[in-house]
N, C-alpha and C positions, 0 to 999 in steps of 0.2 A: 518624303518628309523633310521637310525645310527645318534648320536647325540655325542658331545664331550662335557663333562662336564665342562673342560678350557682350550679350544683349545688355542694356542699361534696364538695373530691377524697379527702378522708380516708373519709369515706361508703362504707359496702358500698352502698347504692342510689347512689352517680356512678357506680362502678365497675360495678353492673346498667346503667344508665343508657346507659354507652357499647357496651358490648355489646349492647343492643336496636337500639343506633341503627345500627353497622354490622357486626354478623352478614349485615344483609341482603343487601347490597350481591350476595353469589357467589350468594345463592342466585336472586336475581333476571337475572341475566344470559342472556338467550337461547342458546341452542343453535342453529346457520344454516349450512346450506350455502355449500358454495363456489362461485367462480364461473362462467359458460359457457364450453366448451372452442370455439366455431362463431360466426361474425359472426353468424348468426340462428340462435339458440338456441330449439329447440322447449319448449315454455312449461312443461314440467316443470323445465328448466335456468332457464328464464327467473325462476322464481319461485322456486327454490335463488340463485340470483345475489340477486333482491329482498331475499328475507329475511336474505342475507348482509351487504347494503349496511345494513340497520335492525339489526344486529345489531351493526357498526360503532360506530352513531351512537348505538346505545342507551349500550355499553360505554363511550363521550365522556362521558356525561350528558345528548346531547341527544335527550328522550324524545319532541318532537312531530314531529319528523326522521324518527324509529324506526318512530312510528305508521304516519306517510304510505305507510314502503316496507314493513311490515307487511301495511298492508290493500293495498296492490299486489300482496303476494305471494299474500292471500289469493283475491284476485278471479283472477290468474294459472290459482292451482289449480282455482279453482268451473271454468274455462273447461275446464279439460280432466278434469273430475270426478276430481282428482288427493288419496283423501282426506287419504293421511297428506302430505301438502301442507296440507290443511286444519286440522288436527290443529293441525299445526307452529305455524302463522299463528295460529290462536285462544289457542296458550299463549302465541306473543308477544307478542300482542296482550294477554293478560293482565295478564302479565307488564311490559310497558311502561305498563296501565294503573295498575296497584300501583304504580308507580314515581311515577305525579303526583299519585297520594290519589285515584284513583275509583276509589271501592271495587267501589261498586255494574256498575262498569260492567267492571271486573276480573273479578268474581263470574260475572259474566253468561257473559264470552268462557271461562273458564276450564270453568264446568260444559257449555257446549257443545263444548270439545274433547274432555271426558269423553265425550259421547253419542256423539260421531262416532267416538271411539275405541273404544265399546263393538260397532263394526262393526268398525272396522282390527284392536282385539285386537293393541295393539302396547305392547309393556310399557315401553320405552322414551319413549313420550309421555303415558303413564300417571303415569312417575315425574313427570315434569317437572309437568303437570296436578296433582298430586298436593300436590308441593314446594309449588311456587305458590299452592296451595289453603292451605299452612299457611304460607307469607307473609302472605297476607290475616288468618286468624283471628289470627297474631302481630299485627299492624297493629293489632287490634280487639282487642288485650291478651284474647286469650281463648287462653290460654297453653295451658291442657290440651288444648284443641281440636288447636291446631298442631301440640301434638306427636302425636296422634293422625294425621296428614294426613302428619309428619314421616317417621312408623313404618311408614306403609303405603308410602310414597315408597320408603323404603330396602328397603322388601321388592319392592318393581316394580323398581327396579334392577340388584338385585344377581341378580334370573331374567333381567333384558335380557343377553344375549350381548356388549352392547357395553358394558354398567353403567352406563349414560346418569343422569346424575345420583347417583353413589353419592358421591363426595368430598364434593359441597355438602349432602348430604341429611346426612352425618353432622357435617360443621360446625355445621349448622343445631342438629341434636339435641346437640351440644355446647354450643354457646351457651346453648341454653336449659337444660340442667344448670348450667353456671357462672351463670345467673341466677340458679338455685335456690338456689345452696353448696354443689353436689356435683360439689366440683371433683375428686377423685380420678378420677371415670363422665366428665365433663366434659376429662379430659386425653386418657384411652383414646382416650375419640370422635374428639377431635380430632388426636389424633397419626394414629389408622386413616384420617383424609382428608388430612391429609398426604401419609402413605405412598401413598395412591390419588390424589391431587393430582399427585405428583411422577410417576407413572406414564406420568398420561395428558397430561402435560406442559400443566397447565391453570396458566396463571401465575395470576390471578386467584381462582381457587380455594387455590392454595397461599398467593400472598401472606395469602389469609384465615386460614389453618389457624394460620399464625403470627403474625396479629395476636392473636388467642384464645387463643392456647398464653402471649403474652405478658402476657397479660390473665389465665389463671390463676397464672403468675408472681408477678403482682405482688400477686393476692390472701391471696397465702401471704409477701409482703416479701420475693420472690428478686429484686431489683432488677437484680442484671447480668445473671439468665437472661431477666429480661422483656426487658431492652435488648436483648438479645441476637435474640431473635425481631421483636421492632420492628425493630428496622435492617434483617434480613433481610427484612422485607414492604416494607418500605421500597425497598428495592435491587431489591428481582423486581418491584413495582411503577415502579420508574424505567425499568428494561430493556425493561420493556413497555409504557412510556411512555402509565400510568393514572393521567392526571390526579386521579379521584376517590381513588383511593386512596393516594395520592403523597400527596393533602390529608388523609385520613386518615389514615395514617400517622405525619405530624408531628405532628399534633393529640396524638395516645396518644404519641408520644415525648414532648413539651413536657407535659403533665400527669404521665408518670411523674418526668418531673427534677425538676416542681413539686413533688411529692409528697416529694421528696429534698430540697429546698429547694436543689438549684440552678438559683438564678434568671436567671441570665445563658444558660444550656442553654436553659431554659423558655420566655426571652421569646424568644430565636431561633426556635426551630423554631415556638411557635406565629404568632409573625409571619409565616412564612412558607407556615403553611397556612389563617392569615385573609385573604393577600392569594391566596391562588388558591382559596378558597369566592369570596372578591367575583369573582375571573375567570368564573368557573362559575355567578355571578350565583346562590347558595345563602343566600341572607338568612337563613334562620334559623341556618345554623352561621353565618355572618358576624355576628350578634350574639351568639351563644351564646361564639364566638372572641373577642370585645370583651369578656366579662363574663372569659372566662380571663386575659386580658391585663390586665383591670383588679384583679385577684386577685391577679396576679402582682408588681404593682408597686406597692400596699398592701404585702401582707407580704415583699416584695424588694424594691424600690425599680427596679425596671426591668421595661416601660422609663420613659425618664424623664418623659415625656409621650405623654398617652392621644390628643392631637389629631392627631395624623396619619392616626389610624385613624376618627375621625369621619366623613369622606363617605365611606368605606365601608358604613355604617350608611344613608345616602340609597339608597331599593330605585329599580331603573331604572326607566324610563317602561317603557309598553308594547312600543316598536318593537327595544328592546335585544336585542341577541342576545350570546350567549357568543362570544366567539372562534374557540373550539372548535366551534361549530356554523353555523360562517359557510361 
């Protein structure tokens, strides 16, 4: 993940910039069963339950949590040669890999869900494999690639009976149009995962559809229409009480009011999502937040002093854990 320490906000690349960084977020979120109906759940249930508990803690931010009942779930399934139990596990396991930058080790679980899957023949873990596969080549800024991995996703989807990843496949492929500047292909897409967002009642995916839609908004200077979709990812992100995206969401609020020069807007909301990256123990926005803030109070004068936000900037020792993950 490439991150710019004080991107200039007027920039068509800040405005790329932020949309590389979370696009990702829906498209990475596991897919997990629910949980066992039986005090002793036979181990098909048992590992629907696992992977639902890491599917939890992934959606928290806390990815080594995710892992642990990840490969729980996976071992569950090898016990009872449960494959698309296997399947499921290898993309979370992916999937959670991409999440902490191993790549290699991402790559790995992701093309073995493919192999197992070209037994199951389940179009459904195909897409998701798929997605995933173009998270990674995004990650390795090999953009044509992704969207290649993007195209094929959204084609495995939309033949799965249940369209298992169709919303996030076509955010996905929106984003990466509004990277390009082809925002007009870039709104379509993104409105079509909306509309499928709202469907399948996937808050997460929806809050994305409208942080993007905001985001091409504001590339064309529709300022109340971007506000307008920010609040809303904002508010479906509160109801669903997602931390990660709660913090992103103020972040893109507070840089569009910067962008407006109001500064008193600006330094609020980013204040408020530099002290829940430090919750979430996220050092790199938590600095990348410090450089917003110190921009903000340069060419606005608030806030009045940058010290408060200083031992934020101190990364925790080892034994720290997030809140959230406690």
């Amino acid at each position: 993940m490439v991150l710019l320490a004080r991107p200039r906000f007027r920039s068509k690349a800040r405005v790329i910039s932020l949309i590389c960084l979370w696009a990702l977020m829906a498209m990475l979120v596991a897919a997990c069963g629910g949980g066992p109906k039986h005090k002793e759940p036979p181990r098909h249930a048992e590992a629907d339950r696992l992977a639902g508990k890491g599917s939890q803690w992934f959606r928290k931010g806390c990815f080594e949590r995710a892992e642990r009942y990840f490969y729980k779930a996976l071992e569950a399934s090898l016990l009872v040669d449960d494959l698309k139990g296997m399947v499921r596990a290898r993309n979370n396991l992916g999937a959670v890999a991409l999440a902490q930058g191993h790549y290699l080790e991402a790559g790995d679980h992701l093309q073995k869900a493919l192999e197992l899957n070209s037994v199951l023949k389940s179009t459904g873990e195909q897409s998701l494999a798929l997605g995933n596969l173009g998270s990674l080549a995004f990650r390795a800024e090999r953009y044509r690639e992704a969207e290649q991995f993007w195209e094929k996703a959204l084609v495995a989807a939309r033949e799965d009976e249940d369209k298992t990843g169709l919303a996030m496949h076509l955010n996905n492929l929106g984003m990466l149009n509004l990277r390009e500047g082809r925002l007009a292909e870039a709104e379509q897409l993104l409105r079509q995962a909306m509309t499928k967002a709202e469907q399948e009642g996937s808050a997460s995916t929806l809050a994305n559809s409208h942080s993007q839609l905001g985001l091409v908004a504001q590339s064309r200077n529709h300022f109340a229409e971007a506000e307008e979709h920010l609040s809303l990812a904002l508010a479906i992100d509160k109801a669903a009480e997602n931390t990660v995206g709660i913090a992103k969401d103020l972040e893109l609020l507070g840089l569009l009011h910067q962008q407006q020069k109001l500064w008193n807007q600006a330094a609020s909301e980013l204040d408020r999502a530099i002290h829940l990256y430090a919750t979430l123990g996220k050092m790199e926005k938590v600095e990348q937040l410090y450089g917003f803030l110190e921009r903000n109070q340069v060419d606005g004068g608030v806030p009045e002093s940058m010290e408060p936000y200083e031992p934020l900037l101190v990364p925790p020792d080892e034994f720290w854990k997030s809140p959230l993950c406690r």
